[in-house]
LOVO-456361 format. One record per residue: residue number from 1; residue in three letters; y, z, x of N, C-alpha, C in turn. Coordinates in steps of 0.02 Angstrom, whole numbers, plus 50000, padded with zeros to 5 digits. Example, Ala and Ser with C-alpha at 12.3 -4.5 7.8 and 13.67 -1.06 7.14 Angstrom:
% LOVO-456361
<pt 1,ALA,<49716,50390,50660>,<49775,50390,50615>,<49835,50390,50660>>
<pt 2,SER,<49888,50354,50642>,<49947,50357,50684>,<50002,50394,50645>>
//
This chain:
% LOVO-456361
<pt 1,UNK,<49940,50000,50041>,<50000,50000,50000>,<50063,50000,50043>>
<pt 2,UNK,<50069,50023,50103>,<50118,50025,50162>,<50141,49966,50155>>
<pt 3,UNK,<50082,49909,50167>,<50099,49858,50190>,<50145,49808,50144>>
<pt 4,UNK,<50114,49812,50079>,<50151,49791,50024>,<50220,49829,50009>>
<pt 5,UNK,<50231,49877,50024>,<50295,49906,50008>,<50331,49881,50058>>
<pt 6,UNK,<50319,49870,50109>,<50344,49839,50176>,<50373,49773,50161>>
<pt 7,UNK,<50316,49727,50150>,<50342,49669,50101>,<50383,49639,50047>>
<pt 8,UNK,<50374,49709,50015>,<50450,49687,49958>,<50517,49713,49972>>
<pt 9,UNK,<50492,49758,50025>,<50579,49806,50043>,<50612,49759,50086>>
<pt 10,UNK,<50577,49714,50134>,<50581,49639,50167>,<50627,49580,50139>>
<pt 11,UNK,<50582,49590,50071>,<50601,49516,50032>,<50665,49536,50012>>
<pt 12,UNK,<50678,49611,49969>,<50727,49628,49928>,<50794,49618,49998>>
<pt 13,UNK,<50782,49639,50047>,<50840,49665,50108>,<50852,49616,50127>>
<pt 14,UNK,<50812,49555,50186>,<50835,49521,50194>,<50837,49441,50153>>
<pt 15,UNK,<50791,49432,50108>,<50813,49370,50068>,<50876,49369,50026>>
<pt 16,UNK,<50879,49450,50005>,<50944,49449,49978>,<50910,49451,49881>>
<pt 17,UNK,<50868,49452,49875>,<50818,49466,49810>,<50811,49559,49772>>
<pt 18,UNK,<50855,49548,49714>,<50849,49602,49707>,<50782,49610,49673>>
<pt 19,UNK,<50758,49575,49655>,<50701,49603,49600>,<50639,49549,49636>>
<pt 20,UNK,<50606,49567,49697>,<50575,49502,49717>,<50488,49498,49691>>
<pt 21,UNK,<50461,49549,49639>,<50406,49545,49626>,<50418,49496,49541>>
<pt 22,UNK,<50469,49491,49534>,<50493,49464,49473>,<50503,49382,49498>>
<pt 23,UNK,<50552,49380,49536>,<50587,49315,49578>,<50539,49277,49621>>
<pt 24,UNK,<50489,49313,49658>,<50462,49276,49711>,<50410,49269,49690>>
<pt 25,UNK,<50360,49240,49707>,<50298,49207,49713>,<50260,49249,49787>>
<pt 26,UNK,<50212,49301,49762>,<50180,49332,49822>,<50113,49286,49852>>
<pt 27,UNK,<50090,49285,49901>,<50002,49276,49897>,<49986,49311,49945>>
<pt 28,UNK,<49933,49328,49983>,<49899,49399,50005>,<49851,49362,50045>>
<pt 29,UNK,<49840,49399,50093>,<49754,49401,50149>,<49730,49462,50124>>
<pt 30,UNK,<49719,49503,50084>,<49687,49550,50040>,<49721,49620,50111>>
<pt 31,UNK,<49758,49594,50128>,<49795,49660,50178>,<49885,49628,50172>>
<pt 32,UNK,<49899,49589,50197>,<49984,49566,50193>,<50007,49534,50134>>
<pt 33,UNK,<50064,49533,50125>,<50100,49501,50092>,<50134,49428,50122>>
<pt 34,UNK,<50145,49375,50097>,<50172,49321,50119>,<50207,49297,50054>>
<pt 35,UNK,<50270,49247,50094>,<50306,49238,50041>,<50344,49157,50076>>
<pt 36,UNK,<50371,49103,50023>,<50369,49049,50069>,<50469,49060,50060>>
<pt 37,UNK,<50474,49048,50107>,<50553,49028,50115>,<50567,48961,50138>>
<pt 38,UNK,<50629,48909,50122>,<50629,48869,50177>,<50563,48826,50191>>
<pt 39,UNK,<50536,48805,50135>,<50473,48775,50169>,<50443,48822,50229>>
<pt 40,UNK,<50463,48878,50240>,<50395,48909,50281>,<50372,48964,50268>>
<pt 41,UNK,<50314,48974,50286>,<50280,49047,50247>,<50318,49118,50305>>
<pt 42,UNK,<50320,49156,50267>,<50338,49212,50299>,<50293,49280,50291>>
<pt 43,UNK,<50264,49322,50321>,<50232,49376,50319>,<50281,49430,50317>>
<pt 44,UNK,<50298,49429,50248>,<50343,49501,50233>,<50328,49571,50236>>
<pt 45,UNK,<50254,49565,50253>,<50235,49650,50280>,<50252,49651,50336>>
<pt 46,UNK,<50258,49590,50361>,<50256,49589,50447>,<50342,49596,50464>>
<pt 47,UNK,<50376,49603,50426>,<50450,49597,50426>,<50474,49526,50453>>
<pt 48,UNK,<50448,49482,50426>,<50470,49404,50432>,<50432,49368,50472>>
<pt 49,UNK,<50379,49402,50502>,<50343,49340,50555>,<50333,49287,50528>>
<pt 50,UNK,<50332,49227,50548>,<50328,49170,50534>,<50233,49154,50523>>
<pt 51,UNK,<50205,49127,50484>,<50134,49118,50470>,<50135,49047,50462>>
<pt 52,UNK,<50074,49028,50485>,<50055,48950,50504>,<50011,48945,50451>>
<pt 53,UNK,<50086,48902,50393>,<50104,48856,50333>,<50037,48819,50342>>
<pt 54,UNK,<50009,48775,50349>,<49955,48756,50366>,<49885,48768,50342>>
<pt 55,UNK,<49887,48826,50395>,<49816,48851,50384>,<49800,48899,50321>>
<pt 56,UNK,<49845,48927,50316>,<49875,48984,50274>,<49856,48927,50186>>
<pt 57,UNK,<49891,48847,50168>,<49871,48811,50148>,<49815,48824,50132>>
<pt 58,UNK,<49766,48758,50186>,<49699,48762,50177>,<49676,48835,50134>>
<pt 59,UNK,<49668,48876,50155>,<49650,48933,50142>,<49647,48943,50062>>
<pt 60,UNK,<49730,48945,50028>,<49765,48960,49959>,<49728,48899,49920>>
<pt 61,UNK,<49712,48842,49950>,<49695,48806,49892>,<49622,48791,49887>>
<pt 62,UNK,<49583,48846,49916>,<49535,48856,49902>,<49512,48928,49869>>
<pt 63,UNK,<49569,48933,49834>,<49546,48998,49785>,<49570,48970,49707>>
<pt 64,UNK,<49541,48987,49664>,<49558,48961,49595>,<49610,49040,49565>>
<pt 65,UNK,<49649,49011,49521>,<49694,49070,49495>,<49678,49099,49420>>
<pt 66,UNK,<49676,49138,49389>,<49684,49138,49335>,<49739,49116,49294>>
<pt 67,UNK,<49751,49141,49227>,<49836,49132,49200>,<49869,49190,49219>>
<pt 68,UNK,<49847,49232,49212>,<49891,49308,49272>,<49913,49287,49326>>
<pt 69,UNK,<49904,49263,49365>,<49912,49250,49441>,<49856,49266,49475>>
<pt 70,UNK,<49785,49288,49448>,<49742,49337,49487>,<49691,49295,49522>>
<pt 71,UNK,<49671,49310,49580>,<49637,49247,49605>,<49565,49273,49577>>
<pt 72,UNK,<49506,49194,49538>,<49469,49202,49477>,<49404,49199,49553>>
<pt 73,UNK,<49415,49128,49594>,<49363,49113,49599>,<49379,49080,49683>>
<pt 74,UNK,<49340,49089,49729>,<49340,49076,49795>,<49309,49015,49840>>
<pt 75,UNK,<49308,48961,49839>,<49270,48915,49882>,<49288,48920,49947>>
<pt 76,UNK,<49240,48942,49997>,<49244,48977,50071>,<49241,48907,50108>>
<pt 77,UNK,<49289,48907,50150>,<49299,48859,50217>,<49232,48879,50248>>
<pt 78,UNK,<49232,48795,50252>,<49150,48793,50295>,<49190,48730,50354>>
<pt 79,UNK,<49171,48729,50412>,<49183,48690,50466>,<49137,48620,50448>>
<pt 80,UNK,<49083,48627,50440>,<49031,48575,50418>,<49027,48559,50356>>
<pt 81,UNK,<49060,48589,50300>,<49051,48552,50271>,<49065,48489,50248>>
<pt 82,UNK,<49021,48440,50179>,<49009,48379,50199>,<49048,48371,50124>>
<pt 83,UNK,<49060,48412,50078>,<49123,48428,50021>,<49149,48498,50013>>
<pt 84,UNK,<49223,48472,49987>,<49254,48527,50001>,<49242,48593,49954>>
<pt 85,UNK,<49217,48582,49874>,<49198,48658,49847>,<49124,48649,49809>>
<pt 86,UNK,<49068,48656,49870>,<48994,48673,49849>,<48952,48713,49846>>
<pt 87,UNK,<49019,48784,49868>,<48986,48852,49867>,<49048,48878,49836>>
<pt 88,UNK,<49025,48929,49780>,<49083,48948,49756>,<49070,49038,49741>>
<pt 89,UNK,<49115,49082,49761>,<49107,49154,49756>,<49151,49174,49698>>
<pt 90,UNK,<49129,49179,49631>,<49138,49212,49575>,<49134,49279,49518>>
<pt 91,UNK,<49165,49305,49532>,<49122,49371,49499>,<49090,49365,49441>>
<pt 92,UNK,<49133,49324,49408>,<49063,49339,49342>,<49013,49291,49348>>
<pt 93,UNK,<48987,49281,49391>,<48937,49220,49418>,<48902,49247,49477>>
<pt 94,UNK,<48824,49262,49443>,<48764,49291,49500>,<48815,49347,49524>>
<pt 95,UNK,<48833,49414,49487>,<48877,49467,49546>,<48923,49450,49562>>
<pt 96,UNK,<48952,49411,49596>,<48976,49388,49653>,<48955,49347,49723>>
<pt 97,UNK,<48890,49351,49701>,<48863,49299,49769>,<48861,49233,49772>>
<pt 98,UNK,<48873,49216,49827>,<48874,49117,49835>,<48820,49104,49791>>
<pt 99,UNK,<48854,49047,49775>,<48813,49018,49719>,<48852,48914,49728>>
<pt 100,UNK,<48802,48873,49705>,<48816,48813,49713>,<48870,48798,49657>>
<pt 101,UNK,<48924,48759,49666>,<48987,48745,49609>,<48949,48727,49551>>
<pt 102,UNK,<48968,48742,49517>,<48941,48713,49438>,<48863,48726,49422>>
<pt 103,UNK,<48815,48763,49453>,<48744,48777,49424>,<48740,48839,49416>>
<pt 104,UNK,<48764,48893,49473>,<48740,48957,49460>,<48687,48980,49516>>
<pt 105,UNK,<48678,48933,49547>,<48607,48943,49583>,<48637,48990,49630>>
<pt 106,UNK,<48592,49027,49666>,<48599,49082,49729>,<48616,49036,49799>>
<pt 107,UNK,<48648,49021,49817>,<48625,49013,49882>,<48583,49047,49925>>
<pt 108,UNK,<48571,49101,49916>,<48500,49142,49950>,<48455,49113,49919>>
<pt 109,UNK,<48450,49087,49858>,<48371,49086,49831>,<48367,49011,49876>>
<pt 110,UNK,<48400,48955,49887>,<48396,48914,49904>,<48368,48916,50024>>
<pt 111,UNK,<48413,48952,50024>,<48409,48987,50096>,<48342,48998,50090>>
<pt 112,UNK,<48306,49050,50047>,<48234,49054,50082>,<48188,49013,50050>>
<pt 113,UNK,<48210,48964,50005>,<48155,48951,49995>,<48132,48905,50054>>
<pt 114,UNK,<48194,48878,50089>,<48180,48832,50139>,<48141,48870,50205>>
<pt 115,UNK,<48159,48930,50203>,<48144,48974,50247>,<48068,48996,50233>>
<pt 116,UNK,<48043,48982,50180>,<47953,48970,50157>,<47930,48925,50185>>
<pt 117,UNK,<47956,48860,50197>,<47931,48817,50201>,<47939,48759,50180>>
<pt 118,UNK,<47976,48772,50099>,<48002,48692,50068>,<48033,48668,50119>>
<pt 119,UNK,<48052,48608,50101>,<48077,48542,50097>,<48141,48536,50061>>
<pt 120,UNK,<48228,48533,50077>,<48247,48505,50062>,<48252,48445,50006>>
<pt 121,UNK,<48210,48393,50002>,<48204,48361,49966>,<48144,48388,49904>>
<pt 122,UNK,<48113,48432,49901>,<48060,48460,49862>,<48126,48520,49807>>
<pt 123,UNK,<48167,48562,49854>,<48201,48589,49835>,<48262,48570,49787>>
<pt 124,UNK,<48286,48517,49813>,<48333,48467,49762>,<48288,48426,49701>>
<pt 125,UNK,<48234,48429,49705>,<48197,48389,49652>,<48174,48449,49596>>
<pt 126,UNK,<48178,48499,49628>,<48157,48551,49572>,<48212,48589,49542>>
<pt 127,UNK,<48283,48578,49580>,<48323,48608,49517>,<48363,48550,49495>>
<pt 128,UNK,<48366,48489,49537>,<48402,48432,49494>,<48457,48422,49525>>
<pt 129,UNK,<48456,48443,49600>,<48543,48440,49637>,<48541,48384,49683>>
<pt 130,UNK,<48575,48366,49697>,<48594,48326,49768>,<48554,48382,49834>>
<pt 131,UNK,<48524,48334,49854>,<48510,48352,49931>,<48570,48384,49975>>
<pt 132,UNK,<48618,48352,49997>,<48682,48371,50011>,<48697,48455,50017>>
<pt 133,UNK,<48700,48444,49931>,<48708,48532,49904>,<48665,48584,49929>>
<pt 134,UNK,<48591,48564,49919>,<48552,48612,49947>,<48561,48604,50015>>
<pt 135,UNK,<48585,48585,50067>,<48572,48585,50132>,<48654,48621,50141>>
<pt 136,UNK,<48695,48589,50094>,<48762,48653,50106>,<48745,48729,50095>>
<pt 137,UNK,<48726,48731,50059>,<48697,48801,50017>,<48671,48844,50094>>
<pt 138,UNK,<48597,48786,50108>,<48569,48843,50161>,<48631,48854,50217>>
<pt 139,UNK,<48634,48809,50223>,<48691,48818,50297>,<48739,48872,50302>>
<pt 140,UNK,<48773,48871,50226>,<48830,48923,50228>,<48786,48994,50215>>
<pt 141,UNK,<48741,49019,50173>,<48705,49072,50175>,<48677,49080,50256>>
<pt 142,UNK,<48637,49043,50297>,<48621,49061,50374>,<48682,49072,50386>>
<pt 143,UNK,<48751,49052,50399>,<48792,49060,50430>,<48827,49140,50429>>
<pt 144,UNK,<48830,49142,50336>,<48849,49204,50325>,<48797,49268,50340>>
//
């Protein structure tokens, strides 16, 4: 909570914002506050450090929002992957655990089954997915 109070006493002082949870547009690393000024992002817990707009990007537009503002649903940056949202972390979906976009499936259940012994292609034929998917699935579950 430091950190967030840090962040708005920031925004309010030096943006010149009296009311900046009203006025501004927050988004979060589930620890800071950031806020964009000027076309550039700023880390207002950090008392203005400058954050690399960019990556910071990538990142934001791989979370889905609700109509609150509340972030609903998570597709995790994968280096390899071969599309951009084929694992998706949802809470009201399997808990919260990776699961493939649009089926529901576990990515663990997929991880071992390969880890039995299937086949990739045996595995995509029995729930009806793209090959692709199941080989994203295992990858990002080994990884994680």
């Amino acid at each position: 909570m430091i950190d967030v109070r840090n962040g708005i006493e920031y925004v309010r002082e030096r943006m010149n914002v009296e009311r900046p949870l009203i006025t501004q547009v927050f988004w979060t690393n589930g620890k800071h506050l950031f806020v964009r000024s000027l076309e550039q992002v700023i880390n207002a817990s950090k008392m203005g450090q400058l954050g690399i707009g960019m990556i910071l990007d990538l990142y934001l537009q791989r979370i889905d929002w609700d109509k609150e503002g509340i972030a609903a649903r998570l597709y995790p940056v994968r280096a390899t992957s071969h599309e951009p949202r084929k694992i998706v972390i949802d809470p009201k979906i399997s808990f919260g655990r990776p699961v493939l976009s649009g089926t529901g499936i576990p990515a663990s259940v997929l991880y071992h089954r390969k880890r039995l012994g299937e086949s990739e292609d045996d595995i995509s034929k029995d729930y009806g997915i793209d090959k692709l998917a199941v080989e994203e699935a295992i990858s990002y579950y080994k990884a994680a």
